[in-house]
NUMIMI-599962 format. One record per residue (C-alpha): residue number from 1; x, y, z. Coordinates in Angstrom, 3 decimals, always signed. Layout:
N
ATOM:NUM:X:Y:Z
...
***
This chain:
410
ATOM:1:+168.557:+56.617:+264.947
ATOM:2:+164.954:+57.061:+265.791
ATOM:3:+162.660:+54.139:+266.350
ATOM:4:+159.850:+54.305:+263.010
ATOM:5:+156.548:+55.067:+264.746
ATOM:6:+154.223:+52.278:+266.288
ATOM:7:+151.429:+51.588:+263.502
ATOM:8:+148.074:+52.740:+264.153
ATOM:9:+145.141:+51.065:+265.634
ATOM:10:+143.164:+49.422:+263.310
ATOM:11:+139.905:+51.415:+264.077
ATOM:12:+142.387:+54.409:+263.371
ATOM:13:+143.943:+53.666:+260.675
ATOM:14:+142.763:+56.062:+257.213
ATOM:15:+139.830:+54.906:+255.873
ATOM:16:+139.228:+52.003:+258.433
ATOM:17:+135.537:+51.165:+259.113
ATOM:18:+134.663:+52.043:+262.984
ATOM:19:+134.315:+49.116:+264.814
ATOM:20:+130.789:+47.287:+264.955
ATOM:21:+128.507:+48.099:+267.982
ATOM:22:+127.518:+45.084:+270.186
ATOM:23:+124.501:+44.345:+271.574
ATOM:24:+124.525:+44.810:+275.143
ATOM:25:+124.871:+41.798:+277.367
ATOM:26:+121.282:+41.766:+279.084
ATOM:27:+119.488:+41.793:+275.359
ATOM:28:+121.021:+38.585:+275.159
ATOM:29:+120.202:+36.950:+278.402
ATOM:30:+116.429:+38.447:+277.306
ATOM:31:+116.889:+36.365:+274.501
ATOM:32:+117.759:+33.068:+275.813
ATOM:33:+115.192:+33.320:+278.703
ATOM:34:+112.648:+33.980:+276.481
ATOM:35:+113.860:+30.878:+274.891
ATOM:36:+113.313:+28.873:+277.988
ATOM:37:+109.782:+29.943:+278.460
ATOM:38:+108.147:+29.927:+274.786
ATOM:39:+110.033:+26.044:+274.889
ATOM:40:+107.893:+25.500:+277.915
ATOM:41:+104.548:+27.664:+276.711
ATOM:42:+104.475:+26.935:+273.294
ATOM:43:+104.305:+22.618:+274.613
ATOM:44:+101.053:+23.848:+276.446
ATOM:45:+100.155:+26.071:+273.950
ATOM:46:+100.675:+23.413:+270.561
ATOM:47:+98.298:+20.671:+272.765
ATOM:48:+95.896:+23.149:+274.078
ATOM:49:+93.400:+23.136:+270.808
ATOM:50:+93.675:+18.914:+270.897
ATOM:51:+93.313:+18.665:+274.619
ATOM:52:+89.816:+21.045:+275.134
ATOM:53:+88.598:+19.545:+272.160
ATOM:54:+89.208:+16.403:+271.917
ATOM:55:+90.283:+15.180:+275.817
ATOM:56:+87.274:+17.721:+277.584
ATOM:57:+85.116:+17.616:+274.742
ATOM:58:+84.375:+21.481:+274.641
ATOM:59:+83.425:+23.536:+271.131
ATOM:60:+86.113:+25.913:+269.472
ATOM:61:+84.504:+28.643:+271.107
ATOM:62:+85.596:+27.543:+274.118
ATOM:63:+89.453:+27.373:+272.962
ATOM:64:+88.749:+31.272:+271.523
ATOM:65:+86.663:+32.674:+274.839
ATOM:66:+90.001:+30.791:+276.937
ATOM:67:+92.376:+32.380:+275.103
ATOM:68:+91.416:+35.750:+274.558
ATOM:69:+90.052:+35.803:+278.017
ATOM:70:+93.293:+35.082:+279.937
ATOM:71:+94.973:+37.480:+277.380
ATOM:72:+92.576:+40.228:+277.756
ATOM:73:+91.958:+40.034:+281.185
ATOM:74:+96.194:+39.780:+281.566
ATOM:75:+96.399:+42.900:+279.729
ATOM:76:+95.685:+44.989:+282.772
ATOM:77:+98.829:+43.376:+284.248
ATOM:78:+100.622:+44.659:+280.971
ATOM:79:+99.370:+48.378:+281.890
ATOM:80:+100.337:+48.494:+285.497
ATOM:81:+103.601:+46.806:+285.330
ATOM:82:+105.052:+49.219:+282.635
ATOM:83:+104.029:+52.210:+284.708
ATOM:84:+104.927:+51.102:+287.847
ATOM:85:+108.768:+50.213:+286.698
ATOM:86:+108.925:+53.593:+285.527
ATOM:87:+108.133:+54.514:+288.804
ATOM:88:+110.218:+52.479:+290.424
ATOM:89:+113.159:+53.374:+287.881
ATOM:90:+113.554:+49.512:+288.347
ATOM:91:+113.121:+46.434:+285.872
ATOM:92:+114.462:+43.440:+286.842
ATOM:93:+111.917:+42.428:+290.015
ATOM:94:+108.767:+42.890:+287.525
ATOM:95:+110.352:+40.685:+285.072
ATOM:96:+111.269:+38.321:+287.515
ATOM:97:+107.806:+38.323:+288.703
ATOM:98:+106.601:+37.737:+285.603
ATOM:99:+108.656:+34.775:+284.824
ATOM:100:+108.119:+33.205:+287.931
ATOM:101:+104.005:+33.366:+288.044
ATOM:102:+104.380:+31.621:+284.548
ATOM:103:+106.716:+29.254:+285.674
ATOM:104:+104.461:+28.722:+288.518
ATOM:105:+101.238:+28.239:+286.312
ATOM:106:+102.719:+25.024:+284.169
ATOM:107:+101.459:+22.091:+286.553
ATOM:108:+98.122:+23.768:+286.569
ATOM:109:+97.452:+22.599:+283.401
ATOM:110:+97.879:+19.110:+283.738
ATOM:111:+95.944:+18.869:+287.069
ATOM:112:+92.979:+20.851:+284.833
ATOM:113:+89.216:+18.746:+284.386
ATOM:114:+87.306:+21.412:+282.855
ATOM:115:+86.532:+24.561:+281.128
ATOM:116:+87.350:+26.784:+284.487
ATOM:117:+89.970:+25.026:+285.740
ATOM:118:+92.542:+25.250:+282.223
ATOM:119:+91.197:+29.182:+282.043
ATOM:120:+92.540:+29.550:+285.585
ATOM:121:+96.304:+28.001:+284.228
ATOM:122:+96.108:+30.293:+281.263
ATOM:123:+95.193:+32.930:+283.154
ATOM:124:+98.024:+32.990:+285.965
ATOM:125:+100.580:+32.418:+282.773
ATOM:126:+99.214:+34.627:+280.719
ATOM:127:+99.654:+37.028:+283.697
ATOM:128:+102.663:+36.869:+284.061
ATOM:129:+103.236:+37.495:+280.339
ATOM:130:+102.083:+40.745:+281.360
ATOM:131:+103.835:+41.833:+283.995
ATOM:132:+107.312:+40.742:+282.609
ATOM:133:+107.103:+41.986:+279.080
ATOM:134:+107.012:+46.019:+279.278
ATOM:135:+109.790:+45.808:+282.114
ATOM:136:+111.301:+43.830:+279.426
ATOM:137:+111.196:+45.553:+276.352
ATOM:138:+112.099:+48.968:+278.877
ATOM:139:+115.425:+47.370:+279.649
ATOM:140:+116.091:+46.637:+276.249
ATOM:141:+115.337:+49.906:+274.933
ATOM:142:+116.962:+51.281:+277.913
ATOM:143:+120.288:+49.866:+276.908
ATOM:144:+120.513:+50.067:+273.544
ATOM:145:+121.263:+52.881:+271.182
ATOM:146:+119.120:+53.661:+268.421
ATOM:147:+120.382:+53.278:+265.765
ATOM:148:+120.828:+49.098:+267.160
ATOM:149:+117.181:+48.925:+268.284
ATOM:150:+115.763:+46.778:+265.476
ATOM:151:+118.570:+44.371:+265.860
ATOM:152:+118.302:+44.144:+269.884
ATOM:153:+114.184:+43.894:+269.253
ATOM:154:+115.120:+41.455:+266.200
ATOM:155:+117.289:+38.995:+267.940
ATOM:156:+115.268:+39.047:+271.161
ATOM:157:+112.481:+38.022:+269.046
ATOM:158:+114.497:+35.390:+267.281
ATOM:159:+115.282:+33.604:+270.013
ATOM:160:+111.928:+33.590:+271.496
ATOM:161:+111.118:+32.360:+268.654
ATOM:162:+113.861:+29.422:+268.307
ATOM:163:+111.912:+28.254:+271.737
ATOM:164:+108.553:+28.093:+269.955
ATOM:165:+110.197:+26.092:+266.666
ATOM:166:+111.593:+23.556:+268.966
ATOM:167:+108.726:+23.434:+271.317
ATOM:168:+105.936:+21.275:+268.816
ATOM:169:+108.391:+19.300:+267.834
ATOM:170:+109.453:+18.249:+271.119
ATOM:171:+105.374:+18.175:+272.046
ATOM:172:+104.856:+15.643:+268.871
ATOM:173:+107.984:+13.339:+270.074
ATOM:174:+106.751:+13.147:+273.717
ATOM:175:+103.237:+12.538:+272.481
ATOM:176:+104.587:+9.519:+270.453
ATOM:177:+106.953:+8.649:+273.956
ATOM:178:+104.345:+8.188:+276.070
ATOM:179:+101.470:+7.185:+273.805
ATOM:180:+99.305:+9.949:+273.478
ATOM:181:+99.267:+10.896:+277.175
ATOM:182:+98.621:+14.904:+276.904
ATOM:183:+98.871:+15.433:+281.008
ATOM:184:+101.915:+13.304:+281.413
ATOM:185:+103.624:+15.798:+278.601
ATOM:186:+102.327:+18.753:+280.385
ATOM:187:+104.251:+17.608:+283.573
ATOM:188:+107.943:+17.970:+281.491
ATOM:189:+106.583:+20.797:+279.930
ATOM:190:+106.920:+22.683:+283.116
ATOM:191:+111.020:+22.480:+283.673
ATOM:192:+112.236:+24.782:+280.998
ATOM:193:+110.131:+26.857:+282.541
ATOM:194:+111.578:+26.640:+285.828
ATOM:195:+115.226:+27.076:+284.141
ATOM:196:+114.257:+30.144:+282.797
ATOM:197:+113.879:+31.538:+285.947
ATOM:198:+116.678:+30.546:+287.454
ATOM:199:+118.508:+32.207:+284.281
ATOM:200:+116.904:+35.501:+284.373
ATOM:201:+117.518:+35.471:+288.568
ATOM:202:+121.366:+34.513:+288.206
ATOM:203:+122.274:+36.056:+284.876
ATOM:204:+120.387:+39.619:+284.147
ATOM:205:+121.314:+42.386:+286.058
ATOM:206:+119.624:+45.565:+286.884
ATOM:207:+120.555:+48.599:+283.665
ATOM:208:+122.941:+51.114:+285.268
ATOM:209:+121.348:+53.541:+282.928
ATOM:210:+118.850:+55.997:+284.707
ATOM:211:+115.137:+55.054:+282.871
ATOM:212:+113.559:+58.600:+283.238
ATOM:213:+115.003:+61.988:+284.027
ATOM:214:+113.402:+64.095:+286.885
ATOM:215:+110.205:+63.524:+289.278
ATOM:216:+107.511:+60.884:+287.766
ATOM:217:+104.302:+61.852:+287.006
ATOM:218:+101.183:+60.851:+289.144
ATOM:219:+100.456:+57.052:+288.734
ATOM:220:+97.508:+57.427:+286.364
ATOM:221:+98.825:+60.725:+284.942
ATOM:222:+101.681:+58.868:+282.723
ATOM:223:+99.492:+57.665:+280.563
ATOM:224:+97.707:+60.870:+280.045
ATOM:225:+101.657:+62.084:+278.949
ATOM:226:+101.917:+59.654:+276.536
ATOM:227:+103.596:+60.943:+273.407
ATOM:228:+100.906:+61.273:+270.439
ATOM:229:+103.097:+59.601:+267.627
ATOM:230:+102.931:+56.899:+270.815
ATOM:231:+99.291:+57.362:+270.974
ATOM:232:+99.213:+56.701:+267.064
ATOM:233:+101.453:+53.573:+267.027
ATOM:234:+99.420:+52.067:+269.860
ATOM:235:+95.978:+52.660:+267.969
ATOM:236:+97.551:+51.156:+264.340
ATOM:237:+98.627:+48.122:+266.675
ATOM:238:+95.553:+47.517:+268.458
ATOM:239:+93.416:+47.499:+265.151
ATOM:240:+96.225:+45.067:+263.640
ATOM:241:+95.947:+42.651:+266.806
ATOM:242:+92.031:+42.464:+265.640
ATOM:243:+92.913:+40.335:+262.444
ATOM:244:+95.709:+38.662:+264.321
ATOM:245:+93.358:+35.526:+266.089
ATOM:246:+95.268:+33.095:+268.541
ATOM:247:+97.710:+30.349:+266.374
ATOM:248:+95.249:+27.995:+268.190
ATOM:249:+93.207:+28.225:+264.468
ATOM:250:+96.271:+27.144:+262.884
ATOM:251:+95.753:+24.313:+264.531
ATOM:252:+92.066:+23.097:+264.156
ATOM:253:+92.634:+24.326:+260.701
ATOM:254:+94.692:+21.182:+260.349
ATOM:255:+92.776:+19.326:+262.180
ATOM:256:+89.742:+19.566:+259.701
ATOM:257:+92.160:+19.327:+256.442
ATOM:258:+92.530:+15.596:+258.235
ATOM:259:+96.356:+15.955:+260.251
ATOM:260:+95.839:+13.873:+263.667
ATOM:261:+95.842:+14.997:+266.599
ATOM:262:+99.059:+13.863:+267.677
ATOM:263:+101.240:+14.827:+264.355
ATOM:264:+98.731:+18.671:+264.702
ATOM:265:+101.629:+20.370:+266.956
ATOM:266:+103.993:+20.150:+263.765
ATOM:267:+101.649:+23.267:+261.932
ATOM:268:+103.150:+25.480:+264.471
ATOM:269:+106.489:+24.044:+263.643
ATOM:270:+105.855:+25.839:+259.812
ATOM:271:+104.764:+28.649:+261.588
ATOM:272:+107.770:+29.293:+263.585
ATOM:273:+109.899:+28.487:+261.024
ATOM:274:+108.513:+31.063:+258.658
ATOM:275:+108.473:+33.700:+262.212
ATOM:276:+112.527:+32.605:+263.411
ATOM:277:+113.731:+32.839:+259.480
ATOM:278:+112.745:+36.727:+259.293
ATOM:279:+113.047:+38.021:+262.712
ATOM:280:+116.260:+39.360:+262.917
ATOM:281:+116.917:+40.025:+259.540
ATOM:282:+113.528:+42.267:+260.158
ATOM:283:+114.704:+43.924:+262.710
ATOM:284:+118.287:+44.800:+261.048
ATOM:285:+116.291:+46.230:+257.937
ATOM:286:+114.702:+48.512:+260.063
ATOM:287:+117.999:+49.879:+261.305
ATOM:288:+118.268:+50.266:+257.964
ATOM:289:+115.065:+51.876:+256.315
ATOM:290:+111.717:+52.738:+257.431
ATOM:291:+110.533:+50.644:+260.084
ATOM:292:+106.814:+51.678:+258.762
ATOM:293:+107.547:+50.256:+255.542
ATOM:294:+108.657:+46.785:+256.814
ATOM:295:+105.526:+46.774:+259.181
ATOM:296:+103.396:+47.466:+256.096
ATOM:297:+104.843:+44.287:+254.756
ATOM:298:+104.491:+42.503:+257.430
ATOM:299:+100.477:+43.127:+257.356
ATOM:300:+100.540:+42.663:+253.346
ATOM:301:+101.812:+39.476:+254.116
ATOM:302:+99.037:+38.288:+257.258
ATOM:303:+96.486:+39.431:+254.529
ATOM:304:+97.978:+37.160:+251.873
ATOM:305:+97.787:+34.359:+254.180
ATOM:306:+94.504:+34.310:+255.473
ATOM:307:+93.275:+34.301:+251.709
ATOM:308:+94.914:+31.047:+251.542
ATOM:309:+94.295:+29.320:+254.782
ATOM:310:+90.160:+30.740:+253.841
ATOM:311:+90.566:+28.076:+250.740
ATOM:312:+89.321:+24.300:+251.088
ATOM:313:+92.490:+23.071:+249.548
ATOM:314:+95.402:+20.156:+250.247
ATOM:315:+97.850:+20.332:+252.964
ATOM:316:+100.665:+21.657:+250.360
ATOM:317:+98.094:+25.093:+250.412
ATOM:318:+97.724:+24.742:+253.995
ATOM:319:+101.647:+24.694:+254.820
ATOM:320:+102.286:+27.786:+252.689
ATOM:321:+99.274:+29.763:+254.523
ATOM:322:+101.131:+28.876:+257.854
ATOM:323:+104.290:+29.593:+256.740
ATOM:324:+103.452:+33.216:+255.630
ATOM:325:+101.507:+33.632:+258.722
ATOM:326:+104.539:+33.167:+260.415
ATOM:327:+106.287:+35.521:+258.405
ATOM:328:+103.642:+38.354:+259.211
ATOM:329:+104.853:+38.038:+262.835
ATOM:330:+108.649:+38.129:+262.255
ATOM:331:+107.531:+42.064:+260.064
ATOM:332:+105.393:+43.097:+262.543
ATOM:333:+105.872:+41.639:+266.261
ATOM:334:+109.676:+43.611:+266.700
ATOM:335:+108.891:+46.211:+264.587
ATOM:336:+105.920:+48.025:+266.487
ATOM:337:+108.151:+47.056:+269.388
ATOM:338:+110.874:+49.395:+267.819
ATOM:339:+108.628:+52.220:+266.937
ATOM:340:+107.437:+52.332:+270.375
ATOM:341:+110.846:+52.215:+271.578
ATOM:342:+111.617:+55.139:+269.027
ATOM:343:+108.883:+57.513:+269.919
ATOM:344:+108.411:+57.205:+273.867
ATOM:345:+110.115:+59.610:+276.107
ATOM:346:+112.912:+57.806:+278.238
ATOM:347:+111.332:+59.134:+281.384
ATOM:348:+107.351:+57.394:+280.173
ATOM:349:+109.653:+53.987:+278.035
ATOM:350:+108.068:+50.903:+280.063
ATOM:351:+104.739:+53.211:+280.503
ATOM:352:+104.489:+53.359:+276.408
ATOM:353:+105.076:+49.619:+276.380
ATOM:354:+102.746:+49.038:+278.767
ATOM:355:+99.712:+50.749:+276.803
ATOM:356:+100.620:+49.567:+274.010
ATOM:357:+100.961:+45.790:+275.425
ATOM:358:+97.291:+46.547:+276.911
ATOM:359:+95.999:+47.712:+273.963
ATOM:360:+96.744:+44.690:+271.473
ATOM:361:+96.197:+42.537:+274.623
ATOM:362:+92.316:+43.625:+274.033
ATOM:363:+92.509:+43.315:+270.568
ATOM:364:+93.284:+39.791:+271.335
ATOM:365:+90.478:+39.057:+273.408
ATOM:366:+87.881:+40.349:+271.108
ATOM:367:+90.093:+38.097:+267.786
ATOM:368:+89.913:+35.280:+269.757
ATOM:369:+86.213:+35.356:+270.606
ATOM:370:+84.935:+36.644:+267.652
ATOM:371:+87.267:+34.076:+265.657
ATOM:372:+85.630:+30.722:+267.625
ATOM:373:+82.152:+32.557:+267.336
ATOM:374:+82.721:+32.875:+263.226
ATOM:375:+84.290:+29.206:+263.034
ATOM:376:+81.613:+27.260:+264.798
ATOM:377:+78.814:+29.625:+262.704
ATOM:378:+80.538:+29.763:+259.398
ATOM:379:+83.273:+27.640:+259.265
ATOM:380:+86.943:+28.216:+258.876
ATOM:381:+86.813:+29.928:+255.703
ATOM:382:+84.732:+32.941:+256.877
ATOM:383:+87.037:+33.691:+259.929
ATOM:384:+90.225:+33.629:+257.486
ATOM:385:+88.148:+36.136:+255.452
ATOM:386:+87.375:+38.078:+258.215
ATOM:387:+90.649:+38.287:+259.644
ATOM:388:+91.889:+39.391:+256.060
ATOM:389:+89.563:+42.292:+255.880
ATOM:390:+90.214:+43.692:+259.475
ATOM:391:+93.898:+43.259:+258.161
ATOM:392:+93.633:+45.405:+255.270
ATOM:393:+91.475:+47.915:+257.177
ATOM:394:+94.741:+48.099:+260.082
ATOM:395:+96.965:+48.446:+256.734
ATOM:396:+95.602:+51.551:+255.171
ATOM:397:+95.354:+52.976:+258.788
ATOM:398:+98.907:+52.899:+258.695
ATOM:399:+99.614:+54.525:+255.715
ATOM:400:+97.950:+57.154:+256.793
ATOM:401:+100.890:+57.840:+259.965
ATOM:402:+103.132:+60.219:+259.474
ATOM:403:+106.832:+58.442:+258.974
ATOM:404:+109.177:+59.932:+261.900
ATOM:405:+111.432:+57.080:+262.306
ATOM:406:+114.647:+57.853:+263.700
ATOM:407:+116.691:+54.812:+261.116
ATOM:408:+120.008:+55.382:+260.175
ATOM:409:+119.677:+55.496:+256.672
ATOM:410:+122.608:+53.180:+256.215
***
């Protein structure tokens, strides 16, 4: 008598969905290091506005020329260290040299007396922001098949993001420990920092997946090779980044609609929660459908918010403003991150990044200035305005792209 035949594996079986793809294993150590860090940056980063206005005294031009310098002048480090891990065919050393030059930068800040010396801490931080994050994104592209990249970009994004939702909170309840003391919080600000290099050191490994194909071009010469729907992305993004101002405005926004200084860390809290709530769920959709179309949302919705935050209204107004603001960034922050991703050549991946990193890194410099310039001229209303219009302008730009996204439809 013959034995009845074993039954089929489930993922064989008639009719039986195909098991789920996972996200590979390094996407999620990117995640939870970028945790780490935004925890410790975004404590600098929610006390920055109160402590060079209020402890040094200095104008809100000062926070904007700060900023944007130490973000535009970092952007060269986003150029180079894209190309140069190409190059290399290597990613984890430049993101471990990014995260370590941040870490490094924390107790700058609280040692800081003046104008210079707090542009110097943002500086070597904002740095390393820009050598890490086009090694970064490379390795996650590198390792994950398209048709998972909004979800890799999504959740890498989301977690960042978890970092900056718990970071003013914890800012505002070790302002209230240690009565107002702004340095002394700076000090513990600095250790999840220095945890999140020990992570990415012990934890991420090196992709076994070859990032280009063949001899590299000349140093200079990838960039020349960049792919023109590339070339178009990067332009749409660095006209966006104009409108897109530093969340330091949030802040002093709040501070003039009367929130104190020590309870003004909680308007990045909104604004975090309105960036974590969409930011994978973002990402997924545009595995889904056009990742143009969700990144024209996202920019519909920075325009929207801007109207409000331009309006002399009650804090009610103000929290909505923020939270949509936030919301802009979960539609737009992984998705041009994903388009790059989906039109670079594996062989030019970090290089695309790094342009395109450079690029909006620019656009930041000039948002930030001109943003402080407009605020202590014209108030807060006109820069909201402003940003709005330079928003809409970046909006019909991209409808004008051509849609070659590579989603699965479904």
């Amino acid at each position: 008598m013959s034995r009845p035949a074993p039954p089929l594996p489930r993922a064989q079986r008639p009719g039986a969905k195909p098991p789920r793809a996972k996200l590979p294993r390094n996407v999620w150590v990117l995640g939870f290091v970028s945790l780490l860090m935004d925890l410790s940056s975004e404590i600098y980063h929610a006390l920055l506005p109160a402590f060079i206005t209020v402890t040094l005294g200095l104008p809100a031009a000062a926070m904007g020329a700060i900023d944007g310098a130490a973000e535009g002048t970092a952007s060269f480090a986003k150029l180079a260290s894209g190309r140069l891990s190409d190059r290399s065919r290597r990613r984890k050393p430049w993101i471990l040299a990014g995260y370590g030059l941040a870490a490094l930068s924390k107790p700058l800040f609280p040692l800081a007396a003046s104008a210079w010396a707090v542009m110097g801490a943002r500086f070597a931080d904002r740095v390393g922001k820009g050598i890490r994050g086009a090694p970064r994104d490379g390795m996650i592209a590198d390792e994950t098949p398209p048709e998972l990249r909004g979800r890799a970009f999504g959740l890498r994004q989301s977690l960042d993001t978890v970092g900056a939702l718990i970071a003013p909170i914890a800012a505002v309840g070790l302002m209230i420990l240690l009565a107002g003391d702004i340095r002394a919080v700076f000090w513990i600000a600095a250790v999840p920092a220095l945890l999140c290099f020990a992570l990415a050191w012990f934890a991420l490994k090196e992709s076994n997946r070859p990032h280009a194909a063949g001899p590299q071009p000349a140093l200079f010469a990838g960039f020349r090779q960049l792919d023109a729907a590339t070339k178009r992305i990067i332009g749409v993004g660095f006209l966006f980044t104009l409108a897109r101002f530093s969340e330091g405005f949030l802040i002093l926004r709040a501070l003039d609609a009367g929130v104190s200084v020590a309870l003004s860390p909680l308007v990045l809290v909104l604004f975090n929660l309105g960036f974590v709530a969409l930011a994978y769920p973002a990402g997924a959709l545009s595995d889904r459908v056009s990742p143009k179309a969700v990144l024209a949302g996202g920019m519909a919705l920075l325009i929207a918010a801007d109207v409000i935050l331009a309006q002399e209204a009650g804090l009610v107004v103000l929290g909505v403003g923020v939270l949509l603001w936030g919301a802009h960034m979960a539609l737009t922050q992984g998705i041009f991150a994903r388009m790059i991703a989906d039109s670079a050549p594996a062989e030019l991946r970090a290089t695309s990044f790094g342009a395109f990193h450079f690029a909006t890194g620019v656009g930041t410099l000039l948002a930030s200035v001109g943003a402080g310039l407009i605020w202590d001229r014209d108030g807060a209303g006109a820069t909201f305005l402003a940003g709005a219009g330079v928003a809409a302008v970046a909006l019909a730009m991209l409808a004008l792209l051509p849609d070659t996204s590579r989603h699965s439809g479904g």
